[in-house]
C-alpha positions as CSV (number, residue, x, y, z in Angstrom):
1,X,84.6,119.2,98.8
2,X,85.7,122.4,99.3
3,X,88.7,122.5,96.6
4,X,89.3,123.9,93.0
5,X,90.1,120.8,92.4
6,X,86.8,119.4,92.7
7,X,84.8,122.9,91.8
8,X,81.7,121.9,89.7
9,X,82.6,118.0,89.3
10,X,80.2,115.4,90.7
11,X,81.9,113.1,92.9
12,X,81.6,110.2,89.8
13,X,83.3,112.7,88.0
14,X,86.1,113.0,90.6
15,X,86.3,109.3,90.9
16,X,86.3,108.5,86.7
17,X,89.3,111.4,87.0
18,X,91.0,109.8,90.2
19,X,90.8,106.7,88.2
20,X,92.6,108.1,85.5
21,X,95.1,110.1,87.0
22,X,95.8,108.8,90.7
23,X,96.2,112.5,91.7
24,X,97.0,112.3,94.9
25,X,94.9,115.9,96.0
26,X,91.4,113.9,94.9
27,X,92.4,111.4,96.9
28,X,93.2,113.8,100.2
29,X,89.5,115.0,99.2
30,X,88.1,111.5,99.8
31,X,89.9,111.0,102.7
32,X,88.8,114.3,104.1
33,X,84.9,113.6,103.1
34,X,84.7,110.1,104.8
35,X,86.5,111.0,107.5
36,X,83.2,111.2,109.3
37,X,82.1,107.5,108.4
38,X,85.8,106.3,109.7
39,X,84.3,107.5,113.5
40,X,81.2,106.3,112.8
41,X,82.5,102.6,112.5
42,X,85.2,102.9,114.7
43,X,82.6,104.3,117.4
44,X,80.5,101.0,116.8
45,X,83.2,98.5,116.9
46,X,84.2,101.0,120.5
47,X,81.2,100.2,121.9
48,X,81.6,96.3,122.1
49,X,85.4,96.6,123.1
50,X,86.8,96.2,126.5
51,X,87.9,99.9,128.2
52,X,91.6,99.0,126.7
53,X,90.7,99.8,123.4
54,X,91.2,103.2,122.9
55,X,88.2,104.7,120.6
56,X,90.7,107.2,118.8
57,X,93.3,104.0,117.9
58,X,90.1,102.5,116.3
59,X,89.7,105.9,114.3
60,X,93.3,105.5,113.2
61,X,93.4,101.9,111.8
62,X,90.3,103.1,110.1
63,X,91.9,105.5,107.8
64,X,93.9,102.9,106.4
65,X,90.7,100.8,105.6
66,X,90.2,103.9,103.8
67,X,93.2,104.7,101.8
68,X,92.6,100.9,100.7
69,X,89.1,101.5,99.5
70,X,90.0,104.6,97.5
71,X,92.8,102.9,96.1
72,X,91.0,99.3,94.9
73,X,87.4,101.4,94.5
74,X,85.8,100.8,90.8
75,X,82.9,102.9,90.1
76,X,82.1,100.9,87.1
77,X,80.9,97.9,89.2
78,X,77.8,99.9,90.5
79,X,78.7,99.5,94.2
80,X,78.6,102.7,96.3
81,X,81.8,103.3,97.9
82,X,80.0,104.2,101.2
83,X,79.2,100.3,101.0
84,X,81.8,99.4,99.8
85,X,84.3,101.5,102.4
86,X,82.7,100.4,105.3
87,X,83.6,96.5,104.9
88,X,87.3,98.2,104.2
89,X,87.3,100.0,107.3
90,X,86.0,97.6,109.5
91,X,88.5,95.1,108.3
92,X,91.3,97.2,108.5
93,X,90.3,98.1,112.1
94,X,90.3,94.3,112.8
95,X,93.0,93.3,111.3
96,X,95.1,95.9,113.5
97,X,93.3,94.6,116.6
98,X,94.7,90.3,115.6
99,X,98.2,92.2,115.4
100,X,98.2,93.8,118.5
101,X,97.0,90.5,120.3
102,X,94.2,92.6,122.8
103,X,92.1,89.6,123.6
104,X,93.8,88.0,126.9
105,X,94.7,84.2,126.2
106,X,92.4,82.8,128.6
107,X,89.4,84.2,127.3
108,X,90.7,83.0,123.8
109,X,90.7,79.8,125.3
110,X,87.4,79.9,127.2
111,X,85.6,81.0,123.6
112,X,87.3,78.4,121.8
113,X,86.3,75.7,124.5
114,X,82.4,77.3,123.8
115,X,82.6,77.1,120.3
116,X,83.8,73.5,120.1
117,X,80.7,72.8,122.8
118,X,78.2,74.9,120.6
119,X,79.3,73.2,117.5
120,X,79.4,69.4,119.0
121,X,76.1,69.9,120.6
122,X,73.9,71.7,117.9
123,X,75.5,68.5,115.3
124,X,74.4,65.7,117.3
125,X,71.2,67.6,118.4
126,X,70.0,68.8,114.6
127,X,69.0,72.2,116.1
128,X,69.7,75.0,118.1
129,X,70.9,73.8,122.1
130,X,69.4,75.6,124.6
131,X,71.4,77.6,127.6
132,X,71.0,75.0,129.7
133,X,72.4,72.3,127.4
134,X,75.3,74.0,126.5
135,X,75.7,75.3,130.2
136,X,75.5,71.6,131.1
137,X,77.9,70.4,128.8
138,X,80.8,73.1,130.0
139,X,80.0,71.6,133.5
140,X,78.4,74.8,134.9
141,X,74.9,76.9,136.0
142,X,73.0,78.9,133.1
143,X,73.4,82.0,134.8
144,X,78.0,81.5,135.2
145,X,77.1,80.7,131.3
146,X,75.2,84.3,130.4
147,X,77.8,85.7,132.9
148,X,81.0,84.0,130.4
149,X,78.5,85.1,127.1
150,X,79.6,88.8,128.7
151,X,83.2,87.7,129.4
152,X,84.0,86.9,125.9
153,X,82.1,89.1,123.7
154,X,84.4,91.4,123.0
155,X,85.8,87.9,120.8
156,X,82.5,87.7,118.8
157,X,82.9,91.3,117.3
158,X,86.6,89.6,116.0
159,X,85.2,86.4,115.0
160,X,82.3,87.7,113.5
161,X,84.8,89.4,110.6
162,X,86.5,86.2,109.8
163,X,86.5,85.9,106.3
164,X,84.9,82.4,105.1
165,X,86.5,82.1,101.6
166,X,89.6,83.6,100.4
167,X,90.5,84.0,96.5
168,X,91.4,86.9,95.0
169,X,91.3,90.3,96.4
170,X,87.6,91.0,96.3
171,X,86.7,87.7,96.8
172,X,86.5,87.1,100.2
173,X,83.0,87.1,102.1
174,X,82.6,87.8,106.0
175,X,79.5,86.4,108.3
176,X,79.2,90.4,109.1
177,X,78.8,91.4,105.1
178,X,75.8,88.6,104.8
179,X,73.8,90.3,107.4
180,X,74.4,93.7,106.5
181,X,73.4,93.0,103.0
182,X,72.1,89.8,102.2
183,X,70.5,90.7,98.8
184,X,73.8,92.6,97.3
185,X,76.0,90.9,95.9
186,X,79.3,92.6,93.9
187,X,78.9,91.7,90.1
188,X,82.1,90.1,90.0
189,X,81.7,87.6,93.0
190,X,82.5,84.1,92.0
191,X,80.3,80.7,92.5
192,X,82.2,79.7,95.6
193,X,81.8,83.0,97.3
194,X,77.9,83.1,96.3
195,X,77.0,79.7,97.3
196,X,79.4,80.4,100.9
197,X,76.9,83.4,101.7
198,X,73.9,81.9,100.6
199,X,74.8,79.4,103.3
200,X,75.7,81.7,105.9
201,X,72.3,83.7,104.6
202,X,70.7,80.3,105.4
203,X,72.1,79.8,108.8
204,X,71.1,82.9,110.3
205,X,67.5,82.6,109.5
206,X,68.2,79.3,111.4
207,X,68.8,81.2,114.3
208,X,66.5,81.2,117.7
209,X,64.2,84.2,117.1
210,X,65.7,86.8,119.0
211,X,69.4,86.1,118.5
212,X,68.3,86.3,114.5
213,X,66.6,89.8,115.5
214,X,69.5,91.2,117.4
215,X,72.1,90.5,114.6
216,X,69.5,91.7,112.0
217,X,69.0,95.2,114.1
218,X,72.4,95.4,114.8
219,X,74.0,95.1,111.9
220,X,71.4,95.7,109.4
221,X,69.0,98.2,110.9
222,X,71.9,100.1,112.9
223,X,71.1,99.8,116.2
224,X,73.3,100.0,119.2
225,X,73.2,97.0,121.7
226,X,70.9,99.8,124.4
227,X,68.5,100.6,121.4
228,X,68.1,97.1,120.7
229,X,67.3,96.6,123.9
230,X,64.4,98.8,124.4
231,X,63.0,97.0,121.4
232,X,63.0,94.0,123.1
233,X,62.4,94.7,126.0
234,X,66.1,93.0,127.7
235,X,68.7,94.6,129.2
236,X,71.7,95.6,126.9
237,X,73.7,92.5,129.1
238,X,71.4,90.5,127.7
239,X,71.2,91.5,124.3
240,X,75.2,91.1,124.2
241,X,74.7,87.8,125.5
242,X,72.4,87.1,122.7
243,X,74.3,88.8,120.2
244,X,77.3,86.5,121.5
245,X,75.6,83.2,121.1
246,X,74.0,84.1,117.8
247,X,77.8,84.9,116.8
248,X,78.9,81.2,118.2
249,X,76.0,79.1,116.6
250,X,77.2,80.7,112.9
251,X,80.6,79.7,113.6
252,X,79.8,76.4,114.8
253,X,77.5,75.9,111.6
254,X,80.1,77.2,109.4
255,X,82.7,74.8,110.8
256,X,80.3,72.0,110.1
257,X,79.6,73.1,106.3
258,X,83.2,73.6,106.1
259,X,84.0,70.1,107.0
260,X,81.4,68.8,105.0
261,X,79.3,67.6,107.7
262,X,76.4,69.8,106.2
């Protein structure tokens, strides 16, 4: 870490003494070392935001997902803090994005109006509706539907970090933490939040095949929305449009089990 400070201490070492202490130098030294994994998350959220969102205001309301993970981080629960940083980050990085109120009303209004369809549809259907049925139902052709799925996908990236069960400060569970790690689970995590992402868990391996593949290599695997194109063998529209709908039929699921309808 490059400080006398940290000279011949492991980095559990540093954290057991940051712990202890709250010196604020050990924390400057964290802040310094995962400064690189701030751009690295900011630069993913980048690429699915409209040319409005500048990548370097990402970076910045990043570094307070940071300060927030070094500040509530336990070592003792046997999480990494890479792991556990990252959900930080990107939530802090959202949550700045809600504030500032980027996503034009209309297409807040559109996605809404798709969601509602999605969710109606896939009830009364028992299974997963097809383009054209949803396309059908919002009164339009399957290709002005894929050209919407483009429209609004910048929304999906927001929805997709909307937390599904809120108690206490670590108990909170997103539809993006399920996929990225759908066997770890915090120690701590209560019945509620279990059984929520065992359900959201469930739901995506409901998914049409390749909307199920593109959130797995997205978000698990690490692809970007080009690489996951190549694998299969789509344009990167169309993997966005995917990715989109995949994001929609979880919501619309969700809002069923939510309601009790599941």
């Amino acid at each position: 870490m490059g400080d006398k400070l940290s000279e011949g201490k492991t980095e559990e070492e540093l954290w057991a003494l940051y712990r202890e202490t709250r010196n604020p130098r050990i924390r400057d030294l964290f802040v310094k070392q995962y400064a690189p994994l701030v751009k690295y998350v900011a630069g993913k959220i980048a690429m699915a935001m409209p040319h409005n969102v500048e990548f370097d205001d990402l970076v910045g309301f990043g570094v307070f997902g940071v300060f927030d993970a070094i500040g509530k981080f336990d070592p003792e629960k046997h999480v990494k803090f890479k792991t556990y940083a990252v959900t930080r980050i990107r939530g802090a990085i959202f949550d700045e994005l809600r504030s500032i109120d980027w996503v034009p009303r209309s297409v807040r209004q559109k996605t809404r109006e798709v969601e509602e369809v999605v969710h109606r549809l896939e009830y009364s259907l028992g299974r997963s509706a097809s383009d054209r049925e949803i396309s059908r139902e919002l009164g339009m052709s399957v290709p002005e539907f894929q050209k919407l799925m483009l429209k609004i996908s910048s929304t999906s990236m927001l929805s997709i970090n909307d937390v599904w069960y809120t108690g206490e400060d670590n108990d909170k569970v997103s539809i993006v933490e399920s996929i990225e790690s759908p066997q770890s689970m915090n120690p701590d995590t209560i019945v509620e939040k279990e059984e929520i992402k065992r359900v959201i868990v469930k739901s995506i391996s409901e998914l049409p095949e390749k909307e199920k593949k593109v959130l797995v290599l997205y978000y698990y695997e690490d692809l970007t929305l080009k690489e996951i194109g190549k694998v299969l063998d789509v344009t990167e529209s169309r993997v966005s449009q995917l990715h989109t709908k995949a994001i929609m039929r979880l919501r619309a699921k969700l809002t069923n089990i939510k309601k009790g309808i599941l």
